[in-house]
GUBA-783410 format. One record per residue (C-alpha): residue number from 1; residue in three letters; chain; x, y, z. Coordinates in steps of 0.001 Angstrom, whole numbers. Each point is the difference from the previous one (the first is absolute). Layout:
REM GUBA-783410
PT  seq  type  mol        x        y        z
PT  NUM   ALA    A        X        Y        Z
...
REM end
This chain:
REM GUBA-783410
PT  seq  type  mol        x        y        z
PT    1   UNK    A    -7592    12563    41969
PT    2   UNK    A    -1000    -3312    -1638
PT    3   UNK    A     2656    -1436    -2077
PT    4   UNK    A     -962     -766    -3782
PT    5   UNK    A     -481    -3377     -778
PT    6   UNK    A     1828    -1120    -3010
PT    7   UNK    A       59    -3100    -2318
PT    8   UNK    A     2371    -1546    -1695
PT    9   UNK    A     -624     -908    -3602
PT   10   UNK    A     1881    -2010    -2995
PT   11   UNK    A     1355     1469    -2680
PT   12   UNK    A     -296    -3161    -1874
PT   13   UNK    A    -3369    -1079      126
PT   14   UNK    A    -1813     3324     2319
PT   15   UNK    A    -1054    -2361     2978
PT   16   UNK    A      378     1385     3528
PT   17   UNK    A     1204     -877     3338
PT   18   UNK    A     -174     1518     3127
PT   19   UNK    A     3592      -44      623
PT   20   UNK    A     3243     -270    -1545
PT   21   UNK    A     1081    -4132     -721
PT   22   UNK    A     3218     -832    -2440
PT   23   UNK    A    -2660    -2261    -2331
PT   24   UNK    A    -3692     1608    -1293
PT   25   UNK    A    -2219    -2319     1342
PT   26   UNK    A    -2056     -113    -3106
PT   27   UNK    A     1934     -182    -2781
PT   28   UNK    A     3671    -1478     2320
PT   29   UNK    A     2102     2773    -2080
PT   30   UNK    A     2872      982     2923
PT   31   UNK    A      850     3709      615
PT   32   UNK    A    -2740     1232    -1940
PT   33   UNK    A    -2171     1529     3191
PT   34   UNK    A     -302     3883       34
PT   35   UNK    A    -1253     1651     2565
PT   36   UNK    A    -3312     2725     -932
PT   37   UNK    A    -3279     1735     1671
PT   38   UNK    A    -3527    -2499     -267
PT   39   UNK    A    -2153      772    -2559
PT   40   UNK    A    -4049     -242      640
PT   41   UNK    A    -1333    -2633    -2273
PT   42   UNK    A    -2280     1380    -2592
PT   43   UNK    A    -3696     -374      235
PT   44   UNK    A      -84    -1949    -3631
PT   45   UNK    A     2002    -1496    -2444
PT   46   UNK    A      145      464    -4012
PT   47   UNK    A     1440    -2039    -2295
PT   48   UNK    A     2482     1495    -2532
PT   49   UNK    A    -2107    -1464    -3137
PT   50   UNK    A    -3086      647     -597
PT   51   UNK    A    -2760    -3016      742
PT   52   UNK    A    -2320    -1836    -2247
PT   53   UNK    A    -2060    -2685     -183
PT   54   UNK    A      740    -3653       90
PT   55   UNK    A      585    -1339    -3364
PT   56   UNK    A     1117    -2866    -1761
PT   57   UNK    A     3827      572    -1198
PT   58   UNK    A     -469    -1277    -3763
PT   59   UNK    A    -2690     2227     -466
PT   60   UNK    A     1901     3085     1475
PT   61   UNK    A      864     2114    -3279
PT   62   UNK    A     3962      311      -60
PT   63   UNK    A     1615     2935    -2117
PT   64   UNK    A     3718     1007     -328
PT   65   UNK    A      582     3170     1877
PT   66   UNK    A     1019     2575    -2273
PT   67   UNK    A     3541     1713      669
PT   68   UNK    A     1254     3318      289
PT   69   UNK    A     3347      760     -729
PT   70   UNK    A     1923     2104     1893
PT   71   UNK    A     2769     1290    -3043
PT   72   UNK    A     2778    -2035     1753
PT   73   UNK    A      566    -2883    -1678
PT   74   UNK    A     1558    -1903     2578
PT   75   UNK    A    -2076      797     2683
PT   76   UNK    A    -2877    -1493    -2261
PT   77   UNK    A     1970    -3060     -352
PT   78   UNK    A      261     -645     3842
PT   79   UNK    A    -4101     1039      551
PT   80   UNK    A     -827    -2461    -2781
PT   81   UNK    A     -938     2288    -2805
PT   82   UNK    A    -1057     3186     2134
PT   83   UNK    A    -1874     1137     2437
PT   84   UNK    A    -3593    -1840      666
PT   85   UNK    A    -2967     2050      629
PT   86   UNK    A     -929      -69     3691
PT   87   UNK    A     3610    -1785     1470
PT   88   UNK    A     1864      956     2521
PT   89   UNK    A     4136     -327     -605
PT   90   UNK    A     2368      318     2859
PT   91   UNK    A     3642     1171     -865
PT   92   UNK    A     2232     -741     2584
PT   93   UNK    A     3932      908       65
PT   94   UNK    A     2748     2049     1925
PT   95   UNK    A       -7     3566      478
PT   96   UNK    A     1507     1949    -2715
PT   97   UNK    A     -282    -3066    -2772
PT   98   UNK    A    -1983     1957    -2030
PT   99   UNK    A    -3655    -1489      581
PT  100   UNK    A    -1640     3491      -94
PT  101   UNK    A     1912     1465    -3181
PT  102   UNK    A    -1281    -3424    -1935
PT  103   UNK    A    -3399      606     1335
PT  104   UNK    A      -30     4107     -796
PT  105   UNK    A     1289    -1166    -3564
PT  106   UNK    A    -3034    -2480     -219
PT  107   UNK    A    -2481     2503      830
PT  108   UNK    A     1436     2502    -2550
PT  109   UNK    A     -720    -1893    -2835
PT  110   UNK    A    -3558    -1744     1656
PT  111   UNK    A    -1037     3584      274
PT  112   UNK    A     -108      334    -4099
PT  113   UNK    A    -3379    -1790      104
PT  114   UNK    A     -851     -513     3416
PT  115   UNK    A    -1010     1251     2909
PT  116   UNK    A     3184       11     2856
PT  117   UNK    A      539     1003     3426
PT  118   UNK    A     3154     -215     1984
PT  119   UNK    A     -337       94     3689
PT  120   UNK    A     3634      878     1608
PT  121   UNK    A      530     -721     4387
PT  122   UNK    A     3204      228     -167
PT  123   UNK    A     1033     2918    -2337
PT  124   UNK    A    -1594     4079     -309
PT  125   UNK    A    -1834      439    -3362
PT  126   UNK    A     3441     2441     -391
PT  127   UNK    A     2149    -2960       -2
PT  128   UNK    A    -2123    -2062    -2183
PT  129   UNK    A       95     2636    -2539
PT  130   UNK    A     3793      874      417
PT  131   UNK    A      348    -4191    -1078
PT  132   UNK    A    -2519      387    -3100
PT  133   UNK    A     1662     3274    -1308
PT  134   UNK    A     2976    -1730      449
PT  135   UNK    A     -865    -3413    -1541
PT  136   UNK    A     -960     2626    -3048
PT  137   UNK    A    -3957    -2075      451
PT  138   UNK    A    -3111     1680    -1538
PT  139   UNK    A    -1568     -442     3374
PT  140   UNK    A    -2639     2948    -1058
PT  141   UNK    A    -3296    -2586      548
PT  142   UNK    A     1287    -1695     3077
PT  143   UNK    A    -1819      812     3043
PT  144   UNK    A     2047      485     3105
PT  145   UNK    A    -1509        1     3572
PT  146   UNK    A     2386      -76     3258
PT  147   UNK    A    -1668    -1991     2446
PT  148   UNK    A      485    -2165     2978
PT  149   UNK    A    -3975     -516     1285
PT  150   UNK    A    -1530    -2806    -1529
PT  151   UNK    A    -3442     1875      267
PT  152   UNK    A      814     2711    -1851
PT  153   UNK    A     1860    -2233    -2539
PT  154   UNK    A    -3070    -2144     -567
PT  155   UNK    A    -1654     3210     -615
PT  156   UNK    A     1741     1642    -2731
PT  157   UNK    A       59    -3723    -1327
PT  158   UNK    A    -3837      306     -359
PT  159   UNK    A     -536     3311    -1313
PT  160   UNK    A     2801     -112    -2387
PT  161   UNK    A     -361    -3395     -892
PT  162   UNK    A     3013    -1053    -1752
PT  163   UNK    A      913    -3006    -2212
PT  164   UNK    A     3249     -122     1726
PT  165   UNK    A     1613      607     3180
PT  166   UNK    A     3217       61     1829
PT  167   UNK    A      354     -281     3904
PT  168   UNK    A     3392     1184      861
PT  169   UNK    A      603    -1629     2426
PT  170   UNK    A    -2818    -2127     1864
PT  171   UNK    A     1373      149     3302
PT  172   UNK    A      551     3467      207
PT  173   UNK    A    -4499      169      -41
PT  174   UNK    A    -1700      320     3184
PT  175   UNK    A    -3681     -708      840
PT  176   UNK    A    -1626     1986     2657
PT  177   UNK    A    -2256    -2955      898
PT  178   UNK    A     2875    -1311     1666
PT  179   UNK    A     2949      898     2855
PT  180   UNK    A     3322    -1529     -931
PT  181   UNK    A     2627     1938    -2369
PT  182   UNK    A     -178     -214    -3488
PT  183   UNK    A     2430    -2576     -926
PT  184   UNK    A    -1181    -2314     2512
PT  185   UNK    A    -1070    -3658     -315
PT  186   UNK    A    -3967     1294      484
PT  187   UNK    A       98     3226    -2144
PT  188   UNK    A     1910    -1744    -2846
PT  189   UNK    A    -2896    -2801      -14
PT  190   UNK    A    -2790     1881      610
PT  191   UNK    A     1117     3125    -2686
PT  192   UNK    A     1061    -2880    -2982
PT  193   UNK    A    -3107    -2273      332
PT  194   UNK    A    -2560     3531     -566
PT  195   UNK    A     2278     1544    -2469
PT  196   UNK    A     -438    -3593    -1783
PT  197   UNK    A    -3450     -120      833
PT  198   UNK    A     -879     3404    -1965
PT  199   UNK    A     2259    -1420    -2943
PT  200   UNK    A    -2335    -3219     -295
PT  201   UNK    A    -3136     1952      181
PT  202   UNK    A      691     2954    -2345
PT  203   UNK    A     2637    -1746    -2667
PT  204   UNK    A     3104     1954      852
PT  205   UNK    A     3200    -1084     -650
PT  206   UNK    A     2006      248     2852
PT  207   UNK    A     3938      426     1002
PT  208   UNK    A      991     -584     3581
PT  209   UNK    A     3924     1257      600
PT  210   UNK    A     1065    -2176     3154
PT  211   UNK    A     2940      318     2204
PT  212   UNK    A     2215    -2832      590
PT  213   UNK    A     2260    -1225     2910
PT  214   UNK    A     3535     -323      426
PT  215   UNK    A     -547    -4084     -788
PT  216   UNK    A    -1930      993    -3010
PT  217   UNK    A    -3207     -702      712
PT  218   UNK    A    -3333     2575     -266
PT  219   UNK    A     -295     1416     3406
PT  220   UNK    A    -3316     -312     1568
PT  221   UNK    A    -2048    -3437      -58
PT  222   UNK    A      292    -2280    -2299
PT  223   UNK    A    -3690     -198     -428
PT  224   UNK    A      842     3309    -2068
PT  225   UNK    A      856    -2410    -2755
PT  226   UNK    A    -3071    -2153      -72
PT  227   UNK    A    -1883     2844     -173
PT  228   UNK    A     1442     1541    -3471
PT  229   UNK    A     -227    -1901    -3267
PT  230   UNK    A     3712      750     -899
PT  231   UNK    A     3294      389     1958
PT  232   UNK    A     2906     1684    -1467
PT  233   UNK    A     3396      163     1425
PT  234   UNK    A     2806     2122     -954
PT  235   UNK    A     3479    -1299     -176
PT  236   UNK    A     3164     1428     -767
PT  237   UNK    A     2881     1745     1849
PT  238   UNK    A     -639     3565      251
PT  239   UNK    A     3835      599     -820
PT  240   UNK    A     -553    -1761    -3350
PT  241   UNK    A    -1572     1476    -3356
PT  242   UNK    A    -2540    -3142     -257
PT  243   UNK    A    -3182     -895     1601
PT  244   UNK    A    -1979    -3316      148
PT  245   UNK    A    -3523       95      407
PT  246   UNK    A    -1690    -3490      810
PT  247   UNK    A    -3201    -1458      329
PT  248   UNK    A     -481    -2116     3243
PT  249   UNK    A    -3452      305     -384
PT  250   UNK    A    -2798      399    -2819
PT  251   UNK    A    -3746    -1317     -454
PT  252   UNK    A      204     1828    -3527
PT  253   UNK    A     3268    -1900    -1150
PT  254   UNK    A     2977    -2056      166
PT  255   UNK    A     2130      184     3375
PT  256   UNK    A     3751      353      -31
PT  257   UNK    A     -354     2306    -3027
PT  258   UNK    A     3236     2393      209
PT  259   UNK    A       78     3604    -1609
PT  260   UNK    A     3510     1529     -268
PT  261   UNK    A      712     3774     -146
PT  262   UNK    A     2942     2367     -347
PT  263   UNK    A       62     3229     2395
PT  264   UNK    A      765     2739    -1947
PT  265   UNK    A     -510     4133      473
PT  266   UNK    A    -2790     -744    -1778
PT  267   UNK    A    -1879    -2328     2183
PT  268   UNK    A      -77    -3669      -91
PT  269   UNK    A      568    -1745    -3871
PT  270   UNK    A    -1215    -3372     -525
PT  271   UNK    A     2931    -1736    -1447
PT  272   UNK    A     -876    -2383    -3091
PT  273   UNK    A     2771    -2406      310
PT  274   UNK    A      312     -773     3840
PT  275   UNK    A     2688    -3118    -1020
PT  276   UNK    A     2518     2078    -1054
PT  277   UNK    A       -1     1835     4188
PT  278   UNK    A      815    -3509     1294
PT  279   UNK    A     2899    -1077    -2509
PT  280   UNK    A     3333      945      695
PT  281   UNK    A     2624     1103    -2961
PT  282   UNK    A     2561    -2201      174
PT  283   UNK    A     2276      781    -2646
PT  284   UNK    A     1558    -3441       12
PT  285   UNK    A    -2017    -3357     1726
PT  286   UNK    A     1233      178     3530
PT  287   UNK    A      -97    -2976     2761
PT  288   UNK    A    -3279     -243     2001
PT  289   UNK    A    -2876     2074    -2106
PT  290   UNK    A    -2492    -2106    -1439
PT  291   UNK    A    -3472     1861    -1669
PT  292   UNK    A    -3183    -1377      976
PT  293   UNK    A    -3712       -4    -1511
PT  294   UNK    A    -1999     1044     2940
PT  295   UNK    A    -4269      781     -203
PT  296   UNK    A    -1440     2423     1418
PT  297   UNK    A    -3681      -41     -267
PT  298   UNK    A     -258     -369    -3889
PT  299   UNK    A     3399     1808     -535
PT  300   UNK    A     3278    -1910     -669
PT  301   UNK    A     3112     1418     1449
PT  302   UNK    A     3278     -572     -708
PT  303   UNK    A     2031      393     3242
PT  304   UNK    A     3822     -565      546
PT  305   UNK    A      844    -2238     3097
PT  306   UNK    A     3277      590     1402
PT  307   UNK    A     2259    -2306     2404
PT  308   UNK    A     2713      522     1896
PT  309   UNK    A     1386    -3244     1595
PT  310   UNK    A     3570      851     2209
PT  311   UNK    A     1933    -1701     2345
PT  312   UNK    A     -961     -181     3549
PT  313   UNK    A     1693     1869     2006
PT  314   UNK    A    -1812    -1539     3370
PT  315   UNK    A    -1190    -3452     1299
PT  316   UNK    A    -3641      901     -958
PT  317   UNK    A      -77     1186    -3694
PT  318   UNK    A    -2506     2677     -948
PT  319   UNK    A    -3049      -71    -2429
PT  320   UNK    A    -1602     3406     -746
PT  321   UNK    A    -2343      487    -2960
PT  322   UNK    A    -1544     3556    -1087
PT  323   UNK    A    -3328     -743    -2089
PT  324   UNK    A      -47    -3629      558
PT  325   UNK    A    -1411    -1852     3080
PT  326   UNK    A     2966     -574     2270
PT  327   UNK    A    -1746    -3959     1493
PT  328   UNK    A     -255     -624    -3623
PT  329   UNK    A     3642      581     -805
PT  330   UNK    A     1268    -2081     2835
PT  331   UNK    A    -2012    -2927    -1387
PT  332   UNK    A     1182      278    -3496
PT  333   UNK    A     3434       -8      756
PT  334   UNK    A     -901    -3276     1741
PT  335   UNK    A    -1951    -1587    -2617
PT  336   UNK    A     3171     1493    -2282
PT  337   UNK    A     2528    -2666     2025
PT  338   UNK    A    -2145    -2529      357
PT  339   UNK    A     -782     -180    -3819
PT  340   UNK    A     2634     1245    -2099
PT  341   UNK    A     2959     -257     2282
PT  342   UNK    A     1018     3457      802
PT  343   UNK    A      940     1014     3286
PT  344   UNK    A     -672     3611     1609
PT  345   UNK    A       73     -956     4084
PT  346   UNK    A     3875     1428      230
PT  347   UNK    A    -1030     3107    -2330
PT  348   UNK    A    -1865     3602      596
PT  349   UNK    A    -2813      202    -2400
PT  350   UNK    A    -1971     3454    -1376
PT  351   UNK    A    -2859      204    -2300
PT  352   UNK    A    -1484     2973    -1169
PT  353   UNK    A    -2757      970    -2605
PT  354   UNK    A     1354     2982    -2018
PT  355   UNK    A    -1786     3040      264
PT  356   UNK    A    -1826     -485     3067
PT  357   UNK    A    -3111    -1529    -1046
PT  358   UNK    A    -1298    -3319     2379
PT  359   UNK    A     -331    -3629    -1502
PT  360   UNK    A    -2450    -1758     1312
PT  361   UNK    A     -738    -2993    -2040
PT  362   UNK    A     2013    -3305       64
PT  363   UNK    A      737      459    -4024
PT  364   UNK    A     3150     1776     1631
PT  365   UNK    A     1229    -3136     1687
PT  366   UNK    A     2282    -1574    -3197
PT  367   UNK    A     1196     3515     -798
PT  368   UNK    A     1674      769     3455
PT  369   UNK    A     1441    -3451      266
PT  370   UNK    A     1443      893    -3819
PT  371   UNK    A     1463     2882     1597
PT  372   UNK    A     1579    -1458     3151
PT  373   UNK    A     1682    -3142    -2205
PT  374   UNK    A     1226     2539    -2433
PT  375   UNK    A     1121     2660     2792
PT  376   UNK    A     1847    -3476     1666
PT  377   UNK    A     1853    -1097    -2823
PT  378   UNK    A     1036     3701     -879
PT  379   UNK    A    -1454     -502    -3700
PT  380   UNK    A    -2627     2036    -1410
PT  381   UNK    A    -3099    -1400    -1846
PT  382   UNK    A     -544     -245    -3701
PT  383   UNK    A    -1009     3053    -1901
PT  384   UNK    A    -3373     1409     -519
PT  385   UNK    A    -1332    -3139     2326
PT  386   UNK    A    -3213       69     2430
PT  387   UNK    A    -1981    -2456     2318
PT  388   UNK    A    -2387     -887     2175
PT  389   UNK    A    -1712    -2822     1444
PT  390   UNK    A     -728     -801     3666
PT  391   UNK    A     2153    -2531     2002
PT  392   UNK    A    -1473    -2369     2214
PT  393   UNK    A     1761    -2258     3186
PT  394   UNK    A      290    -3083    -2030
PT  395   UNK    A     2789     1813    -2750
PT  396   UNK    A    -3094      223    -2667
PT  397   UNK    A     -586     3242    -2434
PT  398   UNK    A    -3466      313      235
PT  399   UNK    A    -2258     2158    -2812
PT  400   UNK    A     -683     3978      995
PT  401   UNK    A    -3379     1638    -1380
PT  402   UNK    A      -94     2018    -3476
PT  403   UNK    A     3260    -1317    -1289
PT  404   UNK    A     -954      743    -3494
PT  405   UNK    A     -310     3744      641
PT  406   UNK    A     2961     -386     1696
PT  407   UNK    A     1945    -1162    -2572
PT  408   UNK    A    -1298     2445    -2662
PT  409   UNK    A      814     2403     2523
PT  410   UNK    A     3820     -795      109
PT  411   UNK    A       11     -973    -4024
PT  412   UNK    A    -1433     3691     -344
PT  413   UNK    A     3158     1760     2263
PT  414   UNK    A     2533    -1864    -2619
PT  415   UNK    A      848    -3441     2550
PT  416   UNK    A      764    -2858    -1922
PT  417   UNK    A      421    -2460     2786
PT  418   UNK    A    -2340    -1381     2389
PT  419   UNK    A      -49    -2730     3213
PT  420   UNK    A    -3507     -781      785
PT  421   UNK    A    -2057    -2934     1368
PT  422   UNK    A     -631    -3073    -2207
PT  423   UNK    A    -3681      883      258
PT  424   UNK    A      527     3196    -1215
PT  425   UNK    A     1480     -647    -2894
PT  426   UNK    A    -1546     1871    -3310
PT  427   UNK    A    -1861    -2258    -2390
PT  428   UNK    A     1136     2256    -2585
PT  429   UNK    A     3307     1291     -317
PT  430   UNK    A      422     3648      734
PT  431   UNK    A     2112     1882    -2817
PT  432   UNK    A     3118      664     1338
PT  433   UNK    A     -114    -1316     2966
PT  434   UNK    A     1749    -3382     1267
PT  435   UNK    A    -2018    -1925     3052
PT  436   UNK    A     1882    -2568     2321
PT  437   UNK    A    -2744    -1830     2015
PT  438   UNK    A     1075    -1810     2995
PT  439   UNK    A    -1529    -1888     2253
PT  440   UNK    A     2624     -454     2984
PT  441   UNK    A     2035     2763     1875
PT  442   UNK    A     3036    -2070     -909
PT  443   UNK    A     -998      263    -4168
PT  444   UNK    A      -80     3497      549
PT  445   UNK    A     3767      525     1280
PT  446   UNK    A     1261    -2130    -2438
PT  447   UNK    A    -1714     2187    -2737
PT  448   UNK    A     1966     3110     1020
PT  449   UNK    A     3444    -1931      487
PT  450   UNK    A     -632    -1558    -3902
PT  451   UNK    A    -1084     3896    -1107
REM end
């Protein structure tokens, strides 16, 4: 018998090859080839938005799309404002994280004065009802269908026509119009772009649950996330009470918004004042904390840093960081002896961002350094003090974005102390609140050894 061919195809960006290299070809990603059945190309292609005629852009009439909020408060915040008719959201996260009790609670309180549907792959229409009795939802207008074919799916989609929809999960859907597995590279493509397709032409909002991989990234192409208009990702240890649920992606609003929830028997509860997860009660100062301002999206965190600088025990010392870019540390604490004169090459050296969430910006730069001198000299920092500001090669403090909000931020949470950039420094003085502006790395040490 003839053997099958096969191809092999990218999970990054869906090209194929006809047999297995370490780089893709097409996009140069390395160990990113799997190996899957051909598919027939289709006779014609459709677009995912409808067409129209060729106009000129200041006379195209622009209107706010209205929102629709989905009861949870914080799940609002990271959408922008709620749900936008006719967009597709992908929520990606690890199993067991808690992406379809958010969604079932969303759809609960959508289906007061709206049309829903939830479409389960992955669980019986037993099991989702065992969670909603169990959740204690009103889930008495949500529609449930069980269903893998994305035929049948589209079809109930038409003749029930709802305002919103859930897809739990997208690569769990097959389409009979092609061979490969559901899950694969082809099916996952093929099954997102005419589930989006249907929710451009017909105004549905939809919800597509995506699995991840053990790096953390949505399995299947990465075309899958040009193809939505808002990606979702769910953060969080799954041994921990909390949840993180950030924006990476959103054509309706900001990016790098963050929504923070408790689990609780209950379900998931947005929490109101995130800060107080990521500060640690310290009954007395100790040496090496320092609290930070962080942003994310148009949120202002406060965040405790923590350092840990040891002797070395072996001729190459070690610098691990949890939360913070490891490359980055390694060139602070050179910028940090080149500049202000304290030495860390004979010395282990952890940093760590209390309660697990991941700092991205450089406004974290002049707190961790804080932390490492005062971790050093065994000395803990002043009182009720924050900072931020980014640190640059040449020993300079340079200004961070939104430092006002910032500040009124900390000034709200009772601080009375603050380090900051020179160029962030309030016009106005801020009841209550005390701001040292620096300008060099060096001004910044001394402040702590004078407080």
């Amino acid at each position: 018998m003839a053997k099958n061919k096969t191809v092999y195809t990218c999970t990054e960006c869906g090209g194929e090859s006809p047999k297995w290299v370490g780089q893709c070809p097409n996009c140069h990603a390395w160990n990113t080839l799997v190996e899957s059945l051909p598919e027939r190309a289709p006779s014609r292609y459709q677009g995912l938005a409808e067409t129209s005629k060729v106009a000129n852009l200041a006379e195209v009439e622009a209107q706010e799309a209205p929102r629709r909020s989905t009861g949870v408060d914080e799940l609002d915040r990271v959408l922008g404002g709620g749900l936008v008719r006719g967009a597709v959201v992908l929520l990606g996260g690890d199993p067991g994280i808690g992406k379809s009790t958010l969604l079932l609670q969303a759809l609960a309180s959508l289906a007061k004065d709206a049309a829903v549907l939830y479409v389960s792959g992955e669980e019986s229409a037993q099991q989702v009802a065992l969670r909603a009795r169990r959740l204690g939802l009103d889930s008495g207008r949500v529609s449930l269908l069980s269903e893998i074919q994305l035929e049948r799916i589209l079809a109930t989609l038409e003749s029930r026509k709802p305002d919103v929809a859930v897809i739990d999960s997208i690569q769990t859907v097959y389409s009979e119009a092609l061979q490969s597995a559901p899950g694969s590279v082809a099916q996952v493509r093929e099954c997102a772009a005419q589930l989006t397709r249907y929710a451009k032409t017909s105004g549905c909002a939809l919800v597509l649950v995506g699995h991840v991989t053990k790096e953390g990234a949505l399995a299947g192409p990465r075309v899958l996330e040009h193809i939505v208009d808002c990606v979702l990702y769910f953060e969080g240890d799954t041994h921990s009470s909390f949840r993180l649920v950030r924006a990476i992606k959103n054509r309706f609003g900001a990016v790098n918004e963050l929504g923070v929830f408790a689990m609780t028997e209950k379900g998931l509860r947005g929490v109101s004042n995130p800060s107080a997860l990521f500060l640690s009660q310290h009954g007395d100062p100790v040496p090496g904390a320092c609290v930070m301002v962080t942003q994310e999206g148009t949120r202002p965190l406060l965040v405790e840093v923590q350092a840990l600088v040891d002797d070395a025990h072996a001729p190459n010392p070690r610098r691990l960081s949890v939360g913070i870019e490891q490359n980055r540390l390694a060139m602070l604490l050179a910028v940090l002896h080149r500049h202000a004169g304290v030495a860390c090459f004979d010395q282990d050296v952890f940093v760590n961002a209390v309660g697990g969430v991941k700092i991205d910006e450089p406004a974290a730069d002049l707190p961790v350094l804080l932390a490492i001198v005062s971790s050093l000299r065994n000395r803990p920092l002043p009182a009720k003090l924050v900072a931020f500001g980014e640190v640059g090669l040449a020993g300079e403090v340079r200004p961070v974005q939104r430092g006002q909000e910032r500040l009124r931020e900390a000034a709200k949470l009772g601080f009375t102390r603050a380090i900051v950039p020179k160029a962030n420094r309030p016009r106005q003085a801020i009841e209550g609140l005390e701001v040292i502006a620096v300008e060099r790395i060096g001004d910044a040490v001394a402040a702590i050894r004078e407080g």
